[in-house]
N, C-alpha and C positions, 0 to 999 in steps of 0.2 A: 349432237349440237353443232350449229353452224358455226365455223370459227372468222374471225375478221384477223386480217395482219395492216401492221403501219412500215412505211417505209419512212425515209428522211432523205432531203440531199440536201448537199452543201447551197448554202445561197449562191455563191460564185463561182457554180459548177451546174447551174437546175438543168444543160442537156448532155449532161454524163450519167451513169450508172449510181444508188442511191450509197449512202457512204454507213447504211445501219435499216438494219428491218427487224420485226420483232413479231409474236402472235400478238393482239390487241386484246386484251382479257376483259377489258371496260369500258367503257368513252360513254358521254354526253355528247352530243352530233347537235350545236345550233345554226342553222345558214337565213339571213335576214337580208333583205334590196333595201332595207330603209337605216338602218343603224348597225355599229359596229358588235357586231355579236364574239363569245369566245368558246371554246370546245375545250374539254379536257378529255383524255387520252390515259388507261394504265396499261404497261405494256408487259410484260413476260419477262423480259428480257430489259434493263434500261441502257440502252446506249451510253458511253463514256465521250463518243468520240462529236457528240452535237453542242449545238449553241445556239444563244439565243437569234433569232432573224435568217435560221434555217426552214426548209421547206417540210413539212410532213404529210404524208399521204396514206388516206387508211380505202384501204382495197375491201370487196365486199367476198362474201364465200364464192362470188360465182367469178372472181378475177374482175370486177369492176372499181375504177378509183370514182370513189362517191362522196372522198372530201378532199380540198387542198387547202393546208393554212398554212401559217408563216408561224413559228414558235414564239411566243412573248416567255417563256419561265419555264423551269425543268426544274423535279424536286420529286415526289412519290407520284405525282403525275406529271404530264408534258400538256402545258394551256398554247392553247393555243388560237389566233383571231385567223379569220378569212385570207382567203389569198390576196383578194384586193388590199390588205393591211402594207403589201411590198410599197403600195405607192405612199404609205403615212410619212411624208416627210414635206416642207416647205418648194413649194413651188413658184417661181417668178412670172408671174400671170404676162399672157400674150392670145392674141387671138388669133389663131390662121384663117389664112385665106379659103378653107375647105369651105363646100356650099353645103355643105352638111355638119349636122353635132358630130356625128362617128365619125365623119371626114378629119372635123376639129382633133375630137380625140385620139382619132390614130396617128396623125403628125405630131402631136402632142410627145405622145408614148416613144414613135422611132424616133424620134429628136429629142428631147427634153431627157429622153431616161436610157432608152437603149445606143442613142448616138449622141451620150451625155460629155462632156470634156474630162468629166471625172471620172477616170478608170475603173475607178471601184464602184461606181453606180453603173457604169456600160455594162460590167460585169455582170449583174443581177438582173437583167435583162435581155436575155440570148432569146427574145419571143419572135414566132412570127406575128404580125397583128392582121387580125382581118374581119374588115367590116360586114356584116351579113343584113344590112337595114340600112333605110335612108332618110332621115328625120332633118325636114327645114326646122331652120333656128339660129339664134344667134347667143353671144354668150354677153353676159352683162355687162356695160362699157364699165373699164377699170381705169385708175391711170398707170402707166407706167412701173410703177413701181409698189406695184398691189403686189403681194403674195399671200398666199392660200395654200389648205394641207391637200395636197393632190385625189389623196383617197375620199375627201371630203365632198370633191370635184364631183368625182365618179358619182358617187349616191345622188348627189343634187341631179345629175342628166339622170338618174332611176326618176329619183321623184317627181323631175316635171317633163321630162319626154319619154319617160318608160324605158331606158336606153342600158341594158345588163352588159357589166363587163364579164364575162365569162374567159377565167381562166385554166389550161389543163396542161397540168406537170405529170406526164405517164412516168411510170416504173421505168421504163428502158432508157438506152441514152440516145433522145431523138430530140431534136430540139422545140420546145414549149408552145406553147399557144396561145393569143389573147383573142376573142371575140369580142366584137362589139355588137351588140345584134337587139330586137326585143322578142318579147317570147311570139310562137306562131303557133303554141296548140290550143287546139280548138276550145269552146266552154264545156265544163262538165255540168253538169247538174248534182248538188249534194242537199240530203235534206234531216231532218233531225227523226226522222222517222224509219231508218232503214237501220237495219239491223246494227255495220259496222262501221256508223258513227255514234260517236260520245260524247257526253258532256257539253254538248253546243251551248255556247255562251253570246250575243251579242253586246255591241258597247259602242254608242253613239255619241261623237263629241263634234264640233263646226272645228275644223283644224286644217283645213286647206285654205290658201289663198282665192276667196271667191268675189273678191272686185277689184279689179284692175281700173286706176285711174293715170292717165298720160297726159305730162303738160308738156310744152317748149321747155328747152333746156335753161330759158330764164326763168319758167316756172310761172309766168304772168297770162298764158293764153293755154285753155287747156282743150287740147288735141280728140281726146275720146274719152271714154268710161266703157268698160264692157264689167259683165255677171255672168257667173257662170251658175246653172241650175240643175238637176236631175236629168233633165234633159238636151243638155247643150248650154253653151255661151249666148247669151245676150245682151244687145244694147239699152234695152229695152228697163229704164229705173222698176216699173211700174207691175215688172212679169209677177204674178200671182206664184210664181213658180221659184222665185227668190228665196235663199235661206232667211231668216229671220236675224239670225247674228250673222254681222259680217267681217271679213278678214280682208281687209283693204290692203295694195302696194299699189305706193306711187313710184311713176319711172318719170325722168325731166330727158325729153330727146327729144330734138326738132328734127333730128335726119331721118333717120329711122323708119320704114312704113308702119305704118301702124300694125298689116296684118302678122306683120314679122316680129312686133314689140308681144303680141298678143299670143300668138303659138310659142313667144320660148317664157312666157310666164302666169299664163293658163291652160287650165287641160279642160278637154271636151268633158270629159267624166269622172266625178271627183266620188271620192271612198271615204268620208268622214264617219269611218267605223271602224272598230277591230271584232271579228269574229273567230271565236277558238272551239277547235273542237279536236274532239282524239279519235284519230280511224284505224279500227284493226287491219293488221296486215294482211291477215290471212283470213283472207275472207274472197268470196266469188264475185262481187260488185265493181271496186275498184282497183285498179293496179296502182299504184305507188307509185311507182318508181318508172311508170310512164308520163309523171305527173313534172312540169317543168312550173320552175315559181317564175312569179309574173304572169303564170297564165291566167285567164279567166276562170270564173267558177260562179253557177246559181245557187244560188245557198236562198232554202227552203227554212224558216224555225217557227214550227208553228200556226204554219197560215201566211205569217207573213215574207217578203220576199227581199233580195238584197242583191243587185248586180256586183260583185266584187272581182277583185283579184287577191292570190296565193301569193303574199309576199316572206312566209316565215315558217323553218320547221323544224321541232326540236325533236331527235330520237333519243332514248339513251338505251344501254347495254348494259346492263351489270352480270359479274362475274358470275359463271358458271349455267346462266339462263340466255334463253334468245330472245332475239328484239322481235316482242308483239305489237308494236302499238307505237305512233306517232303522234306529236301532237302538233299540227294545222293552226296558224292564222293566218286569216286575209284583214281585209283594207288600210288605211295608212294611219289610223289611228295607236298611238303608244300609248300606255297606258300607266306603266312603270317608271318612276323618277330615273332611274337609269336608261331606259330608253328612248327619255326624251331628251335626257342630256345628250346621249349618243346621235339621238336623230337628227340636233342642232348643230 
């Protein structure tokens, strides 16, 4: 039987050696781009010496770390939410001068949190950050003294630029990692028809923003109207290709170019579906864990067809058996009153 171990390190030590490691006898594994997901963890051995808003990292049999979260609770198991959960705290909204969202967000990140004034937040932050992607865009004019919950931040540039913080706390004591990046692997093709996928479900709801209307910031002269369709954004009221229900934002900006209002609060191709389904592991078709979320994916059910992306995946392990089986959803639709709370 493959066995998994967890490690843990102090929040205000993440690029020193882990301060507790254990075999992992159990866990529940959820990782989501769109909502705050949480994992639970039984370990062999329960640490004495953690707490809550420490790091946990569960290493796979082959010496792979394939999760990192922050601890919410410790009790007969250790829950635990995402790594991006370090940023859930109130942040004082500002906009930098980068020409880019990653731009934005990594001065954000070495300024606001790693070269914070407050020691104890500097501390939690020993990252390097590095952009691997280059996405125009701008972030919503605020005034002054807006605040927002940071991690909140992060998911909103998933949901409307595609834009993954990807962070990696290794076992050794080397100092951390943030990426900002969007995924680059290729589409696969999946279809309900091949051996080791299961249970394919689809579920279609109108849940994206798909009509952008632009007035002057007095709101008396109005600047544009765009729709976005299956195939692209249009001006066009009239496209035969227009959803039927619509999800209208108005923006009031006289400065602003249009095409710049437009790229940071519509997308070329919208996912107004969740599709789930369970893929065995061990099987000769696909490889797993060559599979990065956010990436694309053809999802085949039946004849009919679906351009999507891999935004969510839940493994679990229970004691004493190995993990066969995964369960897969793509596009942005939630579907769960908790996931939508979370997605808001």
């Amino acid at each position: 039987m493959y066995q998994y171990r967890a490690f843990v390190k102090d929040c205000l030590e993440l690029d020193a050696l882990p301060i507790a490691n254990s075999i992992c006898l159990a866990f529940t594994l959820n990782k989501d781009l769109l909502s705050t997901a949480t994992s639970d963890f039984t370990l062999l051995d329960m640490p004495t010496n953690i707490k809550n808003g420490d790091v946990l990292g569960l290493v796979d049999p082959y010496g792979t770390v394939i999760y990192t979260g922050v601890i919410q609770s410790i009790g007969a198991t250790i829950s635990c939410r995402e790594a991006t959960a370090m940023f859930s705290d109130q942040w004082k909204w500002r906009d930098p001068s980068a020409n880019t969202i990653e731009g934005k967000l990594k001065d954000i990140i070495d300024n606001d949190f790693a070269g914070s004034s407050d020691p104890m937040v500097a501390d939690r932050f020993p990252f390097t950050v590095t952009v691997a992607s280059s996405t125009a865009g701008t972030f919503d004019p605020q005034e002054p003294t807006y605040t927002m919950d940071f991690e909140t931040l992060l998911m909103q540039m998933y949901n409307v630029h595609g834009i993954i913080t990807e962070v990696s706390i290794p076992f050794e004591a080397v100092t951390p990692s943030i990426t900002l990046k969007k995924a680059t692997h290729s589409a696969i093709k999946v279809g309900n028809n091949v051996t080791p996928v299961r249970n394919m479900t689809p579920f279609t709801e109108v849940f994206e923003t798909n009509k952008l209307v632009i007035y002057n910031a007095e709101g008396d002269t109005l600047r544009g109207a765009y729709y976005t369709t299956p195939q692209g954004i249009t001006t066009n009221a009239n496209s035969p290709l227009r959803l039927p229900v619509t999800k209208t934002k108005f923006i009031f900006d006289t400065d602003t170019p249009l095409d710049d209002i437009k790229t940071a609060n519509l997308q070329e191709e919208i996912y107004n579906h969740r599709i789930t389904f369970d893929l065995l592991l061990n099987n000769g078709i696909y490889d797993f864990y060559d599979w990065e979320l956010g990436m694309p994916l053809e999802i085949w059910y039946n004849g009919a067809y679906y351009s999507t992306i891999f935004t969510k995946y839940t493994m679990t392990k229970e004691m004493n058996v190995d993990v066969a089986m995964v369960n897969i959803t793509c596009g942005k639709v939630r579907n769960t009153l908790t996931e939508r709370l979370n997605a808001q």
